[in-house]
C-alpha positions as a Markdown table, in Angstrom:
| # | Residue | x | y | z |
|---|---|---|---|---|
| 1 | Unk | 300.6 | 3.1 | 249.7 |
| 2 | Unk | 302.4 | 0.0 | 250.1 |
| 3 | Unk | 300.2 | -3.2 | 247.8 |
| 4 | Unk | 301.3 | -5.4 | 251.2 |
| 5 | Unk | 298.7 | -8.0 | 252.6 |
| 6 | Unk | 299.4 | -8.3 | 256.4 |
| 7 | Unk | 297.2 | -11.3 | 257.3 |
| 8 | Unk | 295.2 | -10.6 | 260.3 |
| 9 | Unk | 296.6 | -6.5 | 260.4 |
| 10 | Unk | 295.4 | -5.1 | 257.7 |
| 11 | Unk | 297.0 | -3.7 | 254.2 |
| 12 | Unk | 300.0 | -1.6 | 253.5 |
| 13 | Unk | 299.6 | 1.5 | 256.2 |
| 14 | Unk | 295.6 | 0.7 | 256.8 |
| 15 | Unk | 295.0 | -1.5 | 260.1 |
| 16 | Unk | 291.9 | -3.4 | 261.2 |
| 17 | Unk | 290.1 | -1.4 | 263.9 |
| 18 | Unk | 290.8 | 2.1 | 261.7 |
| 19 | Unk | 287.4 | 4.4 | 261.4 |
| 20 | Unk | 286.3 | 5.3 | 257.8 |
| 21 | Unk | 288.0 | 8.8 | 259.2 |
| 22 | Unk | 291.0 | 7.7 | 259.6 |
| 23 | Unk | 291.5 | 5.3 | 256.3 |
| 24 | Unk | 290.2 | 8.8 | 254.1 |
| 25 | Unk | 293.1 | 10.3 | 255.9 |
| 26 | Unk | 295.2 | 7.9 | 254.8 |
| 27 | Unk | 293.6 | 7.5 | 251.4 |
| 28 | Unk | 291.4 | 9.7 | 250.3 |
| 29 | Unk | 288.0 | 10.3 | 249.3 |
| 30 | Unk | 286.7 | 6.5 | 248.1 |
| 31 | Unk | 285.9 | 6.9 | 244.3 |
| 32 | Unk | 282.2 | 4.8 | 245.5 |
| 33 | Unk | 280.7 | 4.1 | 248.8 |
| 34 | Unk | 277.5 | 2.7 | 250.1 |
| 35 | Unk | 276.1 | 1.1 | 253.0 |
| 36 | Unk | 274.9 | -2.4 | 252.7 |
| 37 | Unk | 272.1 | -3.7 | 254.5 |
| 38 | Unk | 273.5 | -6.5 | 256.7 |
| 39 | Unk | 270.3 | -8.4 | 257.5 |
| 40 | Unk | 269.5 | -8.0 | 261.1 |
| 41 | Unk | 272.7 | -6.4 | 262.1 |
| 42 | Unk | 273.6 | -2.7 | 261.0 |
| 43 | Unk | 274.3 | -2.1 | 257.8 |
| 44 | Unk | 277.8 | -2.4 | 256.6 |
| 45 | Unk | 279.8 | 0.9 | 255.1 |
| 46 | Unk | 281.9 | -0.2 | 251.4 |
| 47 | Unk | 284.3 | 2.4 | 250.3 |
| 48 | Unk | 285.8 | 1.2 | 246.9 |
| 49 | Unk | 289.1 | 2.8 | 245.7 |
| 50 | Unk | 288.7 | 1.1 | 241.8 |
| 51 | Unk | 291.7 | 2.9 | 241.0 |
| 52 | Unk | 293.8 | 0.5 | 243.6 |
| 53 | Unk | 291.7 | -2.5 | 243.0 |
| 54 | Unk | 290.8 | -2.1 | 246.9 |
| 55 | Unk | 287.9 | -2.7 | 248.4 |
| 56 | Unk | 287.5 | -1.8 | 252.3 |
| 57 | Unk | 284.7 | -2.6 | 254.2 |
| 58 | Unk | 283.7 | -1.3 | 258.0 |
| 59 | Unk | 281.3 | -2.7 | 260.3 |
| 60 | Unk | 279.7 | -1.0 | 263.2 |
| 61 | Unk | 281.5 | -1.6 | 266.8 |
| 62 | Unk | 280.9 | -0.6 | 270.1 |
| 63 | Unk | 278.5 | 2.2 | 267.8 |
| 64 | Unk | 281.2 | 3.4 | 265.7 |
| 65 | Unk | 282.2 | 1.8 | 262.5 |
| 66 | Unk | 285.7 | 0.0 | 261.9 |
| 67 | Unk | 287.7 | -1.4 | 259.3 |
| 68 | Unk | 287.1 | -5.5 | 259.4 |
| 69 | Unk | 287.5 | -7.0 | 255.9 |
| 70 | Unk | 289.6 | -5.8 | 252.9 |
| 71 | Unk | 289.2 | -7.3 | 249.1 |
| 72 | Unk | 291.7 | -6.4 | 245.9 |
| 73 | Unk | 292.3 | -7.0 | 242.4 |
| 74 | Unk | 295.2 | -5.3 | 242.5 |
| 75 | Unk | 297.8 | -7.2 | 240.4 |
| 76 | Unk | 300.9 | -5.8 | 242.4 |
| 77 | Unk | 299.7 | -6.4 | 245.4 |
| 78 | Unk | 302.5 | -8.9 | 247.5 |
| 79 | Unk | 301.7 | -11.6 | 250.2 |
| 80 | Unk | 305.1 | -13.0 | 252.3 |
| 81 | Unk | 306.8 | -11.3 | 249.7 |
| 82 | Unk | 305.6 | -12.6 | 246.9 |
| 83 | Unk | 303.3 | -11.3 | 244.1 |
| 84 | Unk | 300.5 | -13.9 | 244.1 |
| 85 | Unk | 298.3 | -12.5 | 241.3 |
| 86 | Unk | 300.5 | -14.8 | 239.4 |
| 87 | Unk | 300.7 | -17.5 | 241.0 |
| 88 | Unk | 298.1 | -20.6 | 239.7 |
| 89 | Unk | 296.2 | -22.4 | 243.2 |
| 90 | Unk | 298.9 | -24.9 | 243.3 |
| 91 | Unk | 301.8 | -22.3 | 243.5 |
| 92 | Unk | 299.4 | -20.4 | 246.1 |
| 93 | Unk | 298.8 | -23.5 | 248.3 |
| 94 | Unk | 302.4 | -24.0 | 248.2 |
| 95 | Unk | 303.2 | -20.9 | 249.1 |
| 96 | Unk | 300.9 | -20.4 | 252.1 |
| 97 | Unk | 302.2 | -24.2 | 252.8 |
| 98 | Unk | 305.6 | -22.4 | 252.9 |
| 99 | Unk | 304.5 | -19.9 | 255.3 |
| 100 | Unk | 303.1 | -22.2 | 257.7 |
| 101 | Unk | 299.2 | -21.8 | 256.6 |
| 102 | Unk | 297.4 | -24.7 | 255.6 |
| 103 | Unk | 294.7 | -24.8 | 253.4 |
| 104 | Unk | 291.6 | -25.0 | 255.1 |
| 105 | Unk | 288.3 | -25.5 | 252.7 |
| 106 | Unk | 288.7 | -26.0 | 248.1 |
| 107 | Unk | 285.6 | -25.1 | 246.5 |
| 108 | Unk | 285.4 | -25.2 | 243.1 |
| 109 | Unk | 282.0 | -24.1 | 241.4 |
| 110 | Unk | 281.4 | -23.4 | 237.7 |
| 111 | Unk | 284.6 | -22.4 | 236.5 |
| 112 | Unk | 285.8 | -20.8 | 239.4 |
| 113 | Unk | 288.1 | -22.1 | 242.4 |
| 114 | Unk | 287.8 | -20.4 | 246.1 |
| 115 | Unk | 290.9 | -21.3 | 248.4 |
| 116 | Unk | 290.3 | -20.5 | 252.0 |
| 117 | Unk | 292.9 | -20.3 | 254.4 |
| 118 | Unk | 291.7 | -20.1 | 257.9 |
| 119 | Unk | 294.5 | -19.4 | 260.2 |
| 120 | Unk | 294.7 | -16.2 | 258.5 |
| 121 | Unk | 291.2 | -15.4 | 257.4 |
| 122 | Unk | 292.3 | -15.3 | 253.9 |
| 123 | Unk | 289.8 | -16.2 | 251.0 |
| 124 | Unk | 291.8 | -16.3 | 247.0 |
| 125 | Unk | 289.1 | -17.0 | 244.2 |
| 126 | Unk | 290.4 | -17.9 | 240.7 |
| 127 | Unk | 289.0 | -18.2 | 237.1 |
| 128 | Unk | 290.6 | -21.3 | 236.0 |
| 129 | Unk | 294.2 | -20.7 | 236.5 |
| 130 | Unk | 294.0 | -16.9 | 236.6 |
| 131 | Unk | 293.7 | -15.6 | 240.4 |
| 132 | Unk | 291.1 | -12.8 | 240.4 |
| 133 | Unk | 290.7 | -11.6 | 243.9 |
| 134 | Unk | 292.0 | -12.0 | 247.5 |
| 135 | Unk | 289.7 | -11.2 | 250.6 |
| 136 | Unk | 290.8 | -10.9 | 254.4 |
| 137 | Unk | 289.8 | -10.4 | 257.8 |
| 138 | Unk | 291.2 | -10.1 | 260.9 |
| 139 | Unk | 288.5 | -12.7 | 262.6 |
């Protein structure tokens, strides 16, 4: 498995839109799942994969659930072909800056910083300096 963030496709081989299915073909078994109630809407399935640092997360469509939102730790993991787990949130703004992204919303609470970058759906939360984990969605 490629450690590749494709904003707004998906993750290495894995593509928004995939059934649970299809990813464990891909995959594997996850090393934990659960569903996660979702307030009024149906519950949301989490496989984790700990030993990738990947998270994937499916919600229900059209009565079948799909792969909408991935989250890693994963250190290797490369965005426009860079590794960004070590890049600092000045390096990171510059790079989506680079790319065409802007950055959309800073929020820094307690310690910890969240950069959100809207055009591609792309959430990167640091501790101080030190990035700790990139989220994305297709929408």
């Amino acid at each position: 498995m490629e450690n590749v963030i494709l904003p707004k496709k998906g993750y290495g081989t894995l593509s928004f839109g995939m059934t649970p299915d299809e990813v464990v073909a891909i995959m594997g078994n996850p090393e934990y799942y659960e569903e996660v109630d979702n307030e009024d809407e149906a519950p949301i399935l989490y496989y984790e994969y700990e030993n990738l640092g990947l998270s994937v997360y499916f919600e229900q469509d059209g009565g079948k659930n799909t792969l909408t939102y991935f989250e890693t730790e994963n250190e290797d993991v490369t965005l426009y072909d860079t590794k960004v787990f070590s890049l600092n949130p000045k390096q990171i703004i510059e790079l989506m800056k680079n790319n065409g992204v802007e950055l959309s919303e800073r929020n820094d609470e307690e310690g910890e910083t969240c950069l959100s970058f809207d055009d591609i759906m792309t959430d990167i939360f640091f501790e101080g300096n030190e990035m700790t984990a990139i989220s994305w969605s297709a929408d």
